[in-house]
N, C-alpha and C positions, 0 to 999 in steps of 0.2 A: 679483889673487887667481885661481885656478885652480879650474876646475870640480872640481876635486873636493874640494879646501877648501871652496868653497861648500857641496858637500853635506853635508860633516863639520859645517860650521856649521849649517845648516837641519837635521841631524837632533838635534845638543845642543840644538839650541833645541825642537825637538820632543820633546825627551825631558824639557825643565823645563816646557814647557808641560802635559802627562800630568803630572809628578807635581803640580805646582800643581793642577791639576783634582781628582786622588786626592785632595787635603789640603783641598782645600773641599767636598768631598763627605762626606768622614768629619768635617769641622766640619761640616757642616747636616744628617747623617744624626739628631742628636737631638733637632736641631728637626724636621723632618719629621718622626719618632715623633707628635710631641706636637702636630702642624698636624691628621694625620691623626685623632687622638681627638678633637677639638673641632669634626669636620665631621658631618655627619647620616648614620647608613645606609642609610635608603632613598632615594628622586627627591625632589627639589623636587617641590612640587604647583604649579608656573605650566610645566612642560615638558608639551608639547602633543605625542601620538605622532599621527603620520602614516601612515597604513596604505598599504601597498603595489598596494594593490587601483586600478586605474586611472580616472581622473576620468569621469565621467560626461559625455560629447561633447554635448549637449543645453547644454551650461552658455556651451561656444564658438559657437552658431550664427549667432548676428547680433553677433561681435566683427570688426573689422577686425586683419589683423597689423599688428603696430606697426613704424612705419617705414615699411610701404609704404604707406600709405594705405587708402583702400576697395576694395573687392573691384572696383568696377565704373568705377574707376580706372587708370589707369597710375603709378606711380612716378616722381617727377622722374628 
């Protein structure tokens, strides 16, 4: 087969791969409708926000980093 047969093949097959995708999308477009009504509008209330505001270094001062050991240490 010749390269540019190949290509003729790989792009028919990419063009039934698109429309296959198009026709399950337009079948699950109305279920998705009706997923979308039966979920909540506002947050969960177990989602925890995390402020941007940076940790407070007091919290680190007598941890060792992990993997090296202790401060007063070497590292294998």
């Amino acid at each position: 087969m010749s390269l540019q047969d190949e290509l003729t093949d790989v792009k028919r097959r990419l063009d039934d791969l698109t429309r296959t995708v198009e026709r399950l999308e337009r079948s699950l477009a109305p279920k998705r409708g009706d997923a979308s009504r039966t979920q909540p509008a506002d947050r969960p209330k177990d989602l925890v926000t995390i402020p941007d505001t940076p940790y407070d270094s007091s919290l680190w001062t007598d941890s060792d980093d992990e993997g090296l050991g202790a401060r007063d240490r070497h590292a294998p």
